[in-house]
C-alpha positions in Angstrom: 13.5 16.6 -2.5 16.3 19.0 -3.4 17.6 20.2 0.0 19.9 23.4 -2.0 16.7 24.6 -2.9 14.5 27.7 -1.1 11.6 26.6 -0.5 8.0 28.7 0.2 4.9 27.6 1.2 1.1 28.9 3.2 1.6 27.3 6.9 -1.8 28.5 7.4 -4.8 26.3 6.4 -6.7 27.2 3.2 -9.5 29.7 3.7 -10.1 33.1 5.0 -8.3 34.4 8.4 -7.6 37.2 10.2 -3.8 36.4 9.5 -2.0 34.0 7.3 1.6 33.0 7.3 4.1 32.1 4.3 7.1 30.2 5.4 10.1 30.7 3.1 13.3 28.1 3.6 17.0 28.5 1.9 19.9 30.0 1.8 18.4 32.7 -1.0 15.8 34.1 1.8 18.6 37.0 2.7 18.1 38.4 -0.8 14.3 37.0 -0.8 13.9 39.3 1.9 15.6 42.1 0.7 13.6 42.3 -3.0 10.3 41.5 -1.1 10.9 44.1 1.7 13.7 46.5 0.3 16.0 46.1 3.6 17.4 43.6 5.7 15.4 42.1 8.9 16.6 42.3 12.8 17.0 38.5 13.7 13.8 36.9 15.5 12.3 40.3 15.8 8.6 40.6 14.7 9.4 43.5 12.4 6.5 45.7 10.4 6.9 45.6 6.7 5.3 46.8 3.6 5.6 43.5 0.7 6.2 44.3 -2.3 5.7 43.3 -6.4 8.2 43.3 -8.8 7.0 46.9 -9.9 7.6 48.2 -5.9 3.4 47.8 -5.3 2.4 46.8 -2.0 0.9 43.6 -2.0 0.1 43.8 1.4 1.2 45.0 4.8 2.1 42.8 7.9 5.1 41.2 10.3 8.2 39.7 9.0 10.1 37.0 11.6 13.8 36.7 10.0 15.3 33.3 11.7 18.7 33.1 11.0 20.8 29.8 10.0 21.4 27.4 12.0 18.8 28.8 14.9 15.8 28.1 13.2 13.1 25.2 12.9 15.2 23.9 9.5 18.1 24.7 10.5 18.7 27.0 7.5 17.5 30.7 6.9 13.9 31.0 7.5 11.3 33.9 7.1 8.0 34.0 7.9 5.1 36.6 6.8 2.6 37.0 8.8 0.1 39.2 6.4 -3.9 39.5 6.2 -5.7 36.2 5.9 -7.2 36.2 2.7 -6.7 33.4 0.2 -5.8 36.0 -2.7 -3.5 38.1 -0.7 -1.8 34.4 0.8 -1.5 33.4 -3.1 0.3 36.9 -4.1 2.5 36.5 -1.5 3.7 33.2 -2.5 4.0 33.9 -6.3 6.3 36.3 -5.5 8.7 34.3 -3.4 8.8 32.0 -5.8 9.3 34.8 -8.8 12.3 35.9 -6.5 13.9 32.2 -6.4 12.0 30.1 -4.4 10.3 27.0 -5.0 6.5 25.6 -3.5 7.7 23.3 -0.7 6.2 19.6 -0.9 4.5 18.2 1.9 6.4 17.8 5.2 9.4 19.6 3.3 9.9 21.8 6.1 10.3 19.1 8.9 11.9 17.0 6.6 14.8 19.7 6.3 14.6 20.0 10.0 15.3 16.3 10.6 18.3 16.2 8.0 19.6 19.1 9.7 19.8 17.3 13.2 17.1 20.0 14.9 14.4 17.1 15.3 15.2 13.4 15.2 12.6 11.3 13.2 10.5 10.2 15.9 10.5 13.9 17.3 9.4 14.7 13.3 6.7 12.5 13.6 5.5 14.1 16.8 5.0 17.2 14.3 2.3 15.8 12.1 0.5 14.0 15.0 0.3 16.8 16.7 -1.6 18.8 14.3 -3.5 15.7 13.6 -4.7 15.0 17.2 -8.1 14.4 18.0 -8.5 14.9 21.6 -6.5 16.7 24.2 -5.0 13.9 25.6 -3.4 12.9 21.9 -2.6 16.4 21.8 -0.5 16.0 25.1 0.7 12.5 23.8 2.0 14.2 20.6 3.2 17.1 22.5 5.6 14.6 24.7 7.3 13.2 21.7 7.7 16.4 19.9 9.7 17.6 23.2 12.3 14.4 22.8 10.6 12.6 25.7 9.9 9.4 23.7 13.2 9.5 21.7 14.9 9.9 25.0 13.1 6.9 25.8 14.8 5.0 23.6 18.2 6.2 23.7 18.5 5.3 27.4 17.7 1.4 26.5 20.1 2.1 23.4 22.9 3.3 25.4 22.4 0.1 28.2 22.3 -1.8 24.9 25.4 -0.5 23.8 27.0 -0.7 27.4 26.3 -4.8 27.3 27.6 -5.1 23.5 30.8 -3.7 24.7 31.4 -6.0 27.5 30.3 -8.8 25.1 32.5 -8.0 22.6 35.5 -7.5 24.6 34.7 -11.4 26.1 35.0 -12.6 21.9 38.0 -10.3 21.2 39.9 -11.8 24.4 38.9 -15.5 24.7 40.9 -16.2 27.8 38.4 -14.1 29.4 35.7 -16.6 29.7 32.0 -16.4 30.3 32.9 -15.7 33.5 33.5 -12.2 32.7 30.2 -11.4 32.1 28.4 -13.3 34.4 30.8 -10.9 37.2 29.7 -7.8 34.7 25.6 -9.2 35.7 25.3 -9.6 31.7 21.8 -11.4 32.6 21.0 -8.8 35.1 21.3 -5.9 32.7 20.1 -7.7 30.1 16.7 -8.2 32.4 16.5 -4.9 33.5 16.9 -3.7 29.8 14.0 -5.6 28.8 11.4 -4.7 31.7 12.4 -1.1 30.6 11.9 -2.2 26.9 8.2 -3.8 28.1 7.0 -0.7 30.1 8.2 1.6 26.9 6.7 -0.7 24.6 3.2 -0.8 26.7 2.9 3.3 26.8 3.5 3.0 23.0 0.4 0.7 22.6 -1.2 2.9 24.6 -0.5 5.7 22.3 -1.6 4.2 18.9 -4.6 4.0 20.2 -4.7 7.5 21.0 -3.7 8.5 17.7 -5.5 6.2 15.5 -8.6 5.2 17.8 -10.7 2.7 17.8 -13.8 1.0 16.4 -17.1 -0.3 18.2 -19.7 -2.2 16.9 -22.9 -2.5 18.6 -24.7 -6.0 18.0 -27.6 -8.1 18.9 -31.2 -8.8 18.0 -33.8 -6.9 17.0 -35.1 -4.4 19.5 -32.8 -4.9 22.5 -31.8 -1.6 22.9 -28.5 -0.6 20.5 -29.8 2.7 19.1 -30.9 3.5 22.8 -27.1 2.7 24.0 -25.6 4.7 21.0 -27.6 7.5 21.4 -26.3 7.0 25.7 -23.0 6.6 24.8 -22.8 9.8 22.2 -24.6 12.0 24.4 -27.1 13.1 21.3 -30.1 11.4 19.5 -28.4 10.0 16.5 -30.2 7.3 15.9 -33.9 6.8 15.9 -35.5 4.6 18.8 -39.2 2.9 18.9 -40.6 0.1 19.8 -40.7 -1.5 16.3 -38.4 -4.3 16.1 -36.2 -3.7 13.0 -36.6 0.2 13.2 -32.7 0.4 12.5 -31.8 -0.7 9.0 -28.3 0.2 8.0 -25.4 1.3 10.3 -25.4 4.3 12.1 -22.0 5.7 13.1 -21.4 8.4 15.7 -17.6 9.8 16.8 -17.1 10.3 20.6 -14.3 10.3 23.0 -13.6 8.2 26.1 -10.6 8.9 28.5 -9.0 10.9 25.7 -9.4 8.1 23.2 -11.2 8.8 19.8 -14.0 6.3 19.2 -16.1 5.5 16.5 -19.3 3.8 17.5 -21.3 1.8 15.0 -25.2 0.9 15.5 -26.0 -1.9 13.7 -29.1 -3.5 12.1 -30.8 -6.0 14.3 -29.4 -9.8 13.3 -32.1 -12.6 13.0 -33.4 -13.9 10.2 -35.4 -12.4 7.5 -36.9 -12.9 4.0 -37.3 -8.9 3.5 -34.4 -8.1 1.3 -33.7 -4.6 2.6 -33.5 -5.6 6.1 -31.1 -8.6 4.9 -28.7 -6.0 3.3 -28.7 -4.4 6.5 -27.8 -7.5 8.4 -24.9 -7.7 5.9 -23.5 -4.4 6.7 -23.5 -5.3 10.3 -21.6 -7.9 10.0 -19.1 -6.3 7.8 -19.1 -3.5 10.8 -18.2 -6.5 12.8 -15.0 -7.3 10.6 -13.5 -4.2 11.0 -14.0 -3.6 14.6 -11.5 -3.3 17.3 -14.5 -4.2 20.0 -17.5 -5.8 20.0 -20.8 -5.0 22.4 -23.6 -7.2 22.3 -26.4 -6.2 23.4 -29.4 -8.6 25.0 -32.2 -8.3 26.8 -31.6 -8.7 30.7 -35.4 -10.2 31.3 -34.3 -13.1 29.3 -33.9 -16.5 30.7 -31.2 -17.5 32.8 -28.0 -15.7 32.5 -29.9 -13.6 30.2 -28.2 -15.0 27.1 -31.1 -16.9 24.8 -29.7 -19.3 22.2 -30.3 -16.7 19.9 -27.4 -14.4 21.8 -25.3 -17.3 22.2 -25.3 -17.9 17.9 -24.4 -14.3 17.4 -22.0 -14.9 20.1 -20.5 -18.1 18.1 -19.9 -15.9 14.9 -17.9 -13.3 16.0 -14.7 -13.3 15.0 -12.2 -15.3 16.9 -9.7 -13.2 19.2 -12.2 -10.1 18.8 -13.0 -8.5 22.0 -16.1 -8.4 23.2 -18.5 -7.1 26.2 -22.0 -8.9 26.3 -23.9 -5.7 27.6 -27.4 -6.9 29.4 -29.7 -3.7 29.0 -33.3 -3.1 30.4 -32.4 -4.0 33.8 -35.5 -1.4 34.6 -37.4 -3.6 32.9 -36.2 -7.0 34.7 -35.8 -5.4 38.4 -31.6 -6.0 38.2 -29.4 -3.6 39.6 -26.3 -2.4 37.4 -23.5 -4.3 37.6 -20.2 -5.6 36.1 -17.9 -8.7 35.6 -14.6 -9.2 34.8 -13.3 -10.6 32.0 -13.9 -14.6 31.9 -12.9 -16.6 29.1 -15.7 -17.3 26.6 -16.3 -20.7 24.4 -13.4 -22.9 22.9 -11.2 -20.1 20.6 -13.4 -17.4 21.4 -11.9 -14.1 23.2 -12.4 -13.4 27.0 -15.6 -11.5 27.5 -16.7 -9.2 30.0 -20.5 -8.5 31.3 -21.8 -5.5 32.2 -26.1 -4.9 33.3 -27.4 -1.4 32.4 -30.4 0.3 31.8 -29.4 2.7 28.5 -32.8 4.8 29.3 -31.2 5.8 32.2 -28.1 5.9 31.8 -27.4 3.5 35.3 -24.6 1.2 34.4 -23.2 3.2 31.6 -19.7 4.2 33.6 -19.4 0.4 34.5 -19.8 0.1 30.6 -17.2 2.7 30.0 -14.4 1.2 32.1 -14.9 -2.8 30.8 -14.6 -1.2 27.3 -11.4 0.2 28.4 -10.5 -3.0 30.3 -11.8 -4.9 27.1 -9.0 -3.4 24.9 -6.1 -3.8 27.3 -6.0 -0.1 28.3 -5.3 2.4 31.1 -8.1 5.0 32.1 -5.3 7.1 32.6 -3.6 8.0 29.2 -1.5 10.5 30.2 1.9 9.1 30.4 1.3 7.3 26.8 3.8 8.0 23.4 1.9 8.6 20.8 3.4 5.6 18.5 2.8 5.0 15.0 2.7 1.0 13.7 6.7 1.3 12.8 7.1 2.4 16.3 5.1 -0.7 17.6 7.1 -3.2 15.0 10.5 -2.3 16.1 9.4 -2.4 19.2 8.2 -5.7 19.1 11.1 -6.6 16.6 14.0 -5.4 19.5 12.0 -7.5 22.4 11.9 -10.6 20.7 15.9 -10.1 20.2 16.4 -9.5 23.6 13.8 -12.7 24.2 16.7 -14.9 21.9 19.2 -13.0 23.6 18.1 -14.1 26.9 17.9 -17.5 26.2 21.4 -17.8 24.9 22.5 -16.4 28.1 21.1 -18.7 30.2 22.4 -22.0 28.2 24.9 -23.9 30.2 27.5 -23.1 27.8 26.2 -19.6 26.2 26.9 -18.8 22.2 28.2 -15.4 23.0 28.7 -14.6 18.9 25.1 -15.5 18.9 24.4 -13.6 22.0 26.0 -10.2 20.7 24.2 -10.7 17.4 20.6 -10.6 19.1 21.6 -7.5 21.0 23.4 -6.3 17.9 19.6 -6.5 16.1 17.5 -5.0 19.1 19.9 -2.0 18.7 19.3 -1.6 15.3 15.5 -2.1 15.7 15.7 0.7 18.2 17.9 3.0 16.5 15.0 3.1 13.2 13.0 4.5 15.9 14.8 7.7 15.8 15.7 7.8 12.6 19.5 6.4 13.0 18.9 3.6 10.3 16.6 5.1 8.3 16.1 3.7 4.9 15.1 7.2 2.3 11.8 5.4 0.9 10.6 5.3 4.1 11.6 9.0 5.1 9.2 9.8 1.7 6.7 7.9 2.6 6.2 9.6 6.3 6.6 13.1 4.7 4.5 12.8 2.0 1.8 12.4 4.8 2.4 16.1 6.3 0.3 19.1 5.2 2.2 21.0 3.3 3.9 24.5 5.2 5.3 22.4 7.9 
């Protein structure tokens, strides 16, 4: 991307509107302005304008915003027409911004400048496009929080303690007569501590946002008949999946999008897994099970009148083949049908290698039980019913995250050692510095500032 260049692009999205905007970028918008509008613009004033053609036409009629450099979202001279919404009209506009020197912007173009030009750091640049992108009010708010510098701040404050304990590190190796005595008066464990409870509780309200912005999958599984589409149909609030008595009525997966304490779900029915000779119904049972593979949590579904604990050997094999370290919650429906009341369990751990599990007894014709459902899924996935306080992280986020506590975990150790490494010691905190600073963009190779970009809509 050629940051010299003007740049002009629709910020509005593609279709008819009652208004549509084309954002122009550069250091040629003065003149742009003064061809397109035949005077100069008040700055940030909402100023009514005719635009007009190379032959003095009026193309159309509408605001002008002239933002000034360097007060502007790119820090350079922006303008923004705000004319009628129509895709013809939005097109006209733009063709001649670019016929008086401007170029169409590339995705993210616009925030990219912003960034380079200090306005937004990259983590606040981020907090752009997952803003737009947010699915639920609560990922809305999550975005909203990092846009604002409350995230990046975040950061900054461990990278600043960081930087405090380097310093008293480093003045221990450039003075060797002062011992490790030094630090341990300076608390250099103390801090160090304290830095990585802060780093933990950061790093947990990340997770929490990732979640937020890229949701997560359920599967519903079991045998034949014990009540999946009547849960999914519970669960979504609509009748998206057809329910009889007829073992087997469900043949392929059946996938319905709804939204529990702010967090985007995708719910999958599944076909009902025993075994069969009829081939359609074993391509079903295939497609369940690759539903299984790419789930984030598993429910199985069995019959509450059944024997015992309610698990039949049956349950217990479809049990065996989930996938190891996959959550699960073994949901007991019907418990109309068997005289239970609804209830819950905690999490217990399962068989050798498999993942905790949680049980809940519902009755999904009712609906009694299906709140106790809602909160072990929650619990199921490690999360918080309240969301609020969450970042919403992207996986780099999470990875130098991870990358600068298990630093600070080597760190640690070396500090403790009877006779502490100290080089080794200020390397570690050296690296969980750096592995913060890529959060923000500080360290920031340019391949990977293309390949987050590239990802914006194109306008902002």
């Amino acid at each position: 991307m050629r940051s010299a260049d003007t740049i002009a692009a629709i910020a509005t999205p593609p279709g008819r509107g009652g208004i549509g905007v084309v954002r122009v970028s550069g250091d040629r918008v003065p003149a742009l302005v003064a061809d397109l509008l035949g005077r100069a613009l008040p700055p940030r004033v909402a100023t009514l304008a005719a635009f007009r053609g190379a032959a003095g036409e009026v193309l159309d009629q509408g605001l002008a915003l002239h933002f000034p450099a360097p007060h502007s979202y790119t820090g350079e001279h922006v303008v923004e027409l705000h004319g009628h919404g129509g895709p013809a009209v939005m097109r006209l506009l733009l063709a001649r911004c670019v016929e008086l020197g401007a170029r169409l912007a590339e995705p993210g173009e616009f925030t990219l400048r912003a960034y380079l030009n200090g306005k937004l750091d990259l983590a606040q640049a981020e907090g752009v496009a997952d803003l737009i992108d947010a699915a639920t009010a609560t990922a809305a708010r999550a975005a909203a929080r990092s846009l604002s510098g409350e995230f990046s701040r975040a950061i900054r404050q461990e990278v600043d303690a960081l930087i405090e304990l380097r310093m008293l590190t480093e003045a221990t190796l450039d003075f060797p007569e002062e011992d490790i005595d030094f630090l341990r008066r300076a608390d250099a464990a103390g801090r160090l501590a304290r830095i990585r409870g802060e780093l933990a509780a950061i790093a947990d309200r990340a997770r929490q946002g990732a979640v937020l912005r890229d949701g997560l999958t359920i599967v519903l599984v079991g045998q034949p008949n014990v009540g999946k589409s009547s849960l999914l149909n519970r669960l979504s609030g609509d009748e998206v999946a057809i329910v009889t008595p007829i073992a087997g009525t469900t043949r392929d997966t059946v996938r319905s999008q709804i939204e529990l304490a702010g967090i985007p779900l995708a719910v999958v029915d599944t076909a009902g897994l025993r075994p069969t000779d009829d081939p359609i119904e074993a391509l079903g049972i295939e497609r369940a099970w690759a539903a299984v593979a790419q789930a984030d949590l598993a429910l199985v579904i069995v019959d509450a009148q059944g024997s015992g604990d309610g698990i039949t050997a049956a349950d217990a094999a479809i049990l065996a083949q989930l996938p190891a370290g996959l959550p699960r919650v073994v949901v007991h429906n019907k418990t109309d049908l068997a005289g239970l009341a609804a209830r819950a369990e905690s999490a217990a751990e399962g068989a050798e290698h498999a993942a905790p599990r949680a049980h809940v007894w519902l009755c999904a014709k009712s609906g009694e039980g299906v709140d106790l459902l809602r909160q072990q899924m929650l619990a199921a996935v490690g999360l918080h019913e309240d969301m609020e306080g969450s970042f919403l992280a992207r996986a780099r986020h999470l990875a130098a995250l991870q990358a600068a506590a298990g630093h600070l975990a080597a760190a640690a150790a070396h500090i403790a050692a009877p006779q502490p490494p100290l080089e080794l010691f200020a390397e570690e905190l050296r690296e969980a510095q750096g592995a913060l600073s890529r959060i923000t963009g500080e360290f920031t190779a340019d391949d990977l500032l293309g390949a987050i970009f590239s990802r914006f809509c194109i306008g902002k």
